[in-house]
C-alpha positions in Angstrom: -2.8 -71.9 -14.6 -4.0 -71.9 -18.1 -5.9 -67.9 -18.5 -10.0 -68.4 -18.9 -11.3 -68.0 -22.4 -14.0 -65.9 -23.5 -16.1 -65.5 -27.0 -17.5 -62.3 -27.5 -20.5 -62.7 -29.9 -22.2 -59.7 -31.4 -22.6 -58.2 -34.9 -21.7 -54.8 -34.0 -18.5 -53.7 -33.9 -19.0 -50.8 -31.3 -20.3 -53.3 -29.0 -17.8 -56.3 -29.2 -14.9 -53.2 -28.8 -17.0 -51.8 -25.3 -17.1 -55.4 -24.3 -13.6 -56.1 -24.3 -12.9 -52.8 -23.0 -14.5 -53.7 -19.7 -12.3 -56.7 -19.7 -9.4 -55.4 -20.7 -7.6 -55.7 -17.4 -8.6 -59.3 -16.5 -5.9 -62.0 -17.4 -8.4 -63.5 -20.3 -7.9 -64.7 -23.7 -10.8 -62.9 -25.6 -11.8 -64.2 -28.9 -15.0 -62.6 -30.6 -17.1 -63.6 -33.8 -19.5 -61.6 -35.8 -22.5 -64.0 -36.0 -24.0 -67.8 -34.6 -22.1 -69.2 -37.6 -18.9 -68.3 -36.8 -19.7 -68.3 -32.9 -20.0 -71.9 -33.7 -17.1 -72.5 -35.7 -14.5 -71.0 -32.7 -16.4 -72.6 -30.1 -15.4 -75.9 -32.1 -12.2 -74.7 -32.2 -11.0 -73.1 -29.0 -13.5 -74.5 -26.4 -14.2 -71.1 -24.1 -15.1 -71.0 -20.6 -17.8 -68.6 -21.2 -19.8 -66.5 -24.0 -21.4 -63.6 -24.3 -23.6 -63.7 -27.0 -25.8 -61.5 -28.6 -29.4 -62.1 -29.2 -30.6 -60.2 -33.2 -27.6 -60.7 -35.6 -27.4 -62.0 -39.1 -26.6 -65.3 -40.6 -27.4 -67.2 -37.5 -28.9 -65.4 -34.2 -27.9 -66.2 -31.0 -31.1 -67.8 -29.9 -30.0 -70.7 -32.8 -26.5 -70.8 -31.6 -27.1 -71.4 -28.3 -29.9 -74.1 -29.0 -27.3 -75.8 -30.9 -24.6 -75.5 -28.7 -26.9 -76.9 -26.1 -27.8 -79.8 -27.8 -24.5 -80.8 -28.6 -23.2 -83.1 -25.4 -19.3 -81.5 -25.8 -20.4 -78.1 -25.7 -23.8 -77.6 -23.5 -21.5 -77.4 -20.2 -20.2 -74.2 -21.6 -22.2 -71.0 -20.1 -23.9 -68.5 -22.5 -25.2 -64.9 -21.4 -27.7 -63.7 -23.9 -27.3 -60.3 -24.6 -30.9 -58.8 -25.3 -31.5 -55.2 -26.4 -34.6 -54.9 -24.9 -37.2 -56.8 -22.3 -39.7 -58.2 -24.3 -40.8 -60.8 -22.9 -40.7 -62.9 -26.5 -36.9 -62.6 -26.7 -36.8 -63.6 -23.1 -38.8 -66.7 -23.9 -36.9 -67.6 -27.3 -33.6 -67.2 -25.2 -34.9 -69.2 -22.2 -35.9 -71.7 -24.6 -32.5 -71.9 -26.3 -31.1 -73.0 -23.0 -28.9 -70.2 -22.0 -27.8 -69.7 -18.4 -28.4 -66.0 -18.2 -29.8 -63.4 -19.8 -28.5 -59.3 -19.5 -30.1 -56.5 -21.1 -28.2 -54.3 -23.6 -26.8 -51.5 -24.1 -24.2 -53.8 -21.3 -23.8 -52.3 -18.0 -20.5 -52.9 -17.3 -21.1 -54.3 -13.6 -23.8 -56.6 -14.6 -21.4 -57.7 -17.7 -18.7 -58.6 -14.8 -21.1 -60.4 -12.4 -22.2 -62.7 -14.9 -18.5 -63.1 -15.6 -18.4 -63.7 -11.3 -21.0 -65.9 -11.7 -19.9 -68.5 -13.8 -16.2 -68.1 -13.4 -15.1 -68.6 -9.5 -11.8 -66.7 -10.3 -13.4 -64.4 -12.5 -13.5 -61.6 -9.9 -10.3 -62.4 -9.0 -7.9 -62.4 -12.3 -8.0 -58.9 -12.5 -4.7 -57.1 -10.5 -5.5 -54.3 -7.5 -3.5 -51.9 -6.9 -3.1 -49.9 -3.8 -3.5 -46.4 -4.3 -3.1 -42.7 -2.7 -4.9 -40.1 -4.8 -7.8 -37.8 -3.7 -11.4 -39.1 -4.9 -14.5 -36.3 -5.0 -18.1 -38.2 -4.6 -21.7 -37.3 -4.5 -24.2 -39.4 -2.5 -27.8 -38.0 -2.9 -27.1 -34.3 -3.6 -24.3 -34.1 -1.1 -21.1 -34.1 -2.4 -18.0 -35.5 0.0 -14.1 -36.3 -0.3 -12.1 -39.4 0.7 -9.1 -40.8 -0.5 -8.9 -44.1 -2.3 -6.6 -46.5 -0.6 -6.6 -49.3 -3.9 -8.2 -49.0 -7.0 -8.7 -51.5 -9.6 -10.9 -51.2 -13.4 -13.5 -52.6 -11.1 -13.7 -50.7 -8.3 -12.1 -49.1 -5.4 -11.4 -48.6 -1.7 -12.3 -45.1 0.0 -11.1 -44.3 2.8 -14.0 -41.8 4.8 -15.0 -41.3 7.9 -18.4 -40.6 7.4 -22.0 -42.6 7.0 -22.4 -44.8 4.0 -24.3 -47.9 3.5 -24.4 -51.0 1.3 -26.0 -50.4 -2.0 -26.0 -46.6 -2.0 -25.2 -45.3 -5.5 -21.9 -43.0 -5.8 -21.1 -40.6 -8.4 -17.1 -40.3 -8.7 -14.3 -38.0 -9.5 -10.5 -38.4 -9.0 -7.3 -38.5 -11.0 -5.0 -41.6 -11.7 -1.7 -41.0 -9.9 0.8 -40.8 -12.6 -1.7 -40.5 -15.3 -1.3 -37.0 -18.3 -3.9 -35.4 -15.7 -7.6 -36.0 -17.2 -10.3 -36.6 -14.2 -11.6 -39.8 -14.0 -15.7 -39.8 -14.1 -17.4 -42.6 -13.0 -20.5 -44.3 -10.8 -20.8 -47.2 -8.7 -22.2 -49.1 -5.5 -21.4 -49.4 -2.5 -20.3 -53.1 -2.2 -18.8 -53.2 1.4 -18.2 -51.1 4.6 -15.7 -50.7 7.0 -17.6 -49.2 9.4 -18.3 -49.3 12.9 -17.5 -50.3 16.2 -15.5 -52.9 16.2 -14.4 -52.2 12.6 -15.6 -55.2 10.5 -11.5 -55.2 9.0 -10.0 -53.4 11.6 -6.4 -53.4 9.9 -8.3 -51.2 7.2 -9.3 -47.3 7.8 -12.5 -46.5 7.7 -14.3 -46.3 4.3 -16.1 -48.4 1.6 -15.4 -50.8 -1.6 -17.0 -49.3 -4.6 -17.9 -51.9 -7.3 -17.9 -49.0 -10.5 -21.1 -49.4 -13.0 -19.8 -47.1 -15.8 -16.3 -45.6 -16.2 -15.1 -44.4 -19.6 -12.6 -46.7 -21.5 -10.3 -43.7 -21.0 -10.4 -44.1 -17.4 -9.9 -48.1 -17.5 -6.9 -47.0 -19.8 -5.8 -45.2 -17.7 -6.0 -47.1 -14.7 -4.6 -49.4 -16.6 -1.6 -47.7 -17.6 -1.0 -47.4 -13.3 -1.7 -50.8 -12.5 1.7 -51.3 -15.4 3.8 -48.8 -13.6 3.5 -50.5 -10.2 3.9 -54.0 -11.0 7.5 -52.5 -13.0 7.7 -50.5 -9.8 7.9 -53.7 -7.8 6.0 -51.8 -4.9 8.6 -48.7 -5.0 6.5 -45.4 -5.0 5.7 -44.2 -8.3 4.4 -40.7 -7.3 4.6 -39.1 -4.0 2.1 -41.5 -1.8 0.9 -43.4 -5.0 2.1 -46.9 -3.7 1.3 -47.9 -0.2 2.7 -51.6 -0.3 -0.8 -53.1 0.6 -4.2 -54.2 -1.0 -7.3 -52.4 0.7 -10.1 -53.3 -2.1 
C-alpha cells in the first residue's frame, strides 16, 4: 500500500521542522512549501492526502490557497487544516470561508496536530509502529507523583502498567528513560486516553494500567524513541536490553 502524502505549508522554517518532527515516525511521504504559491504548484504535482497549511505567509496566504484549491473540482476532495496563530474570530471566518475542513490553533500542539491527521486519514493513527517496552516511567497526577512501568511505547503514546486509580482525560506529567537509549530522561505530558481498569478488566489479557496519548515531548525524546523502535524491528523481537522487548503490543 502506497504510504499517505502530506504538504506541510508554512513560511517559517522553525515550524515546518517541529511539524515534521511530530511525524517523524509515521510511514508518510512529507513534502512542505514555503508559501500558497508554491503550496499550489506541488499540490498540482504530487496530489497529497492531506495539508497543513498555514494561515499569514507571504506571496499567497493560506486563506487564498485553500479557496483556490477548493474551487478547483480535482483538488477540493483533498483536506486542509488551517493553521491559525491566534483565535480571532476574523481569521476564523476568512478560513471558514476559504473552505477548509479544520482549523488548529498555533503554536501546534502536537496531539491536536495528530488528531486532525486521525481525523481525515483512517490509518493515520495507525502507520506509526508500537513497540512493546520494559523501562520504569515516573508520573505526576495533580500534585501527587506515582511510578508504573510502561509496557509499549510509541512517539505517540504509551501503555503504563499501575495498579492504582486513574481516569479518562486526566492530564499526566511524564518521566522515564528509553531502554537502550545514551541515558537522557525523557520529559513529557499527556492524557489519559484509555483504562484498563476494573472488575472484570475491560482487556483482561493486559495488566492493569492506562494508554497515554503524549501532548508535548521534545524532538529529542521522539528521536530517541525512535532510535528504539529501529533496534527492535533489527531485533526481530530478540531482547535488546534486559526486559526491553516483551514480544507483545500493550498500547
Amino acid at each position: 500500500m502506497a504510504r499517505p502524502k502530506i504538504l506541510l505549508v508554512d513560511d517559517s522554517r522553525l515550524f515546518l521542522e517541529m511539524e515534521k518532527e511530530f511525524l517523524q515516525p509515521c510511514a508518510l511521504m512529507i513534502y512542505t512549501a514555503r508559501d500558497g504559491r508554491e503550496a499550489l504548484e506541488l499540490v498540482r504535482m504530487i496530489r497529497p492526502d492531506l495539508i497543513y497549511m498555514d494561515l499569514h505567509m507571504p506571496e499567497m496566504d493560506g486563506a487564498e490557497c485553500c479557496a483556490i484549491l477548493k474551487a478547483d473540482p480535482d483538488m477540493k476532495g483533498i483536506p486542509v487544516v488551517m493553521v491559525v496563530t491566534t483565535e480571532r474570530d476574523d481569521d476564523l471566518l476568512r478560513c471558514h470561508r476559504a473552505g477548509c475542513d479544520q482549523v488548529i490553533a498555533k503554536p501546534v500542539d502536537r496531539a491536536a496536530f495528530l488528531r486532525a491527521g486521525q481525523r481525515f486519514l483512517p490509518n493515520f493513527d495507525r502507520i506509526e509502529t508500537r513497540v512493546p517496552c520494559l523501562t520504569l516511567v515516573v508520573f505526576r497526577l495533580g500534585k501527587e507523583t506515582f511510578y508504573g512501568t510502561c509496557a509499549n511505547l510509541s512517539s505517540q503514546g504509551m501503555f503504563v502498567a499501575f495498579d492504582g486509580k486513574v481516569q479518562v482525560d486526566d492530564l499526566v506529567k511524564l518521566s522515564f528513560l528509553v531502554p537502550g537509549s545514551i541515558g537522557e530522561v525523557v520529559e513529557a505530558t499527556g492524557r489519559v486516553a484509555w483504562v484498563n481498569i476494573g472488575a472484570p478488566l475491560p482487556k483482561p489479557a493486559l495488566p492493569k494500567g492506562f494508554g497515554i496519548e503524549f501532548s508535548t515531548i521534545t524532538p529529542e525524546g521522539v528521536r530517541a524513541i525512535g532510535g528504539f523502535i529501529s533496534r527492535a524491528q533489527e531485533a526481530g523481537g530478540t531482547p535488546l536490553v534486559e526486559g526491553a522487548y516483551l514480544g507483545e503490543t500493550y498500547f
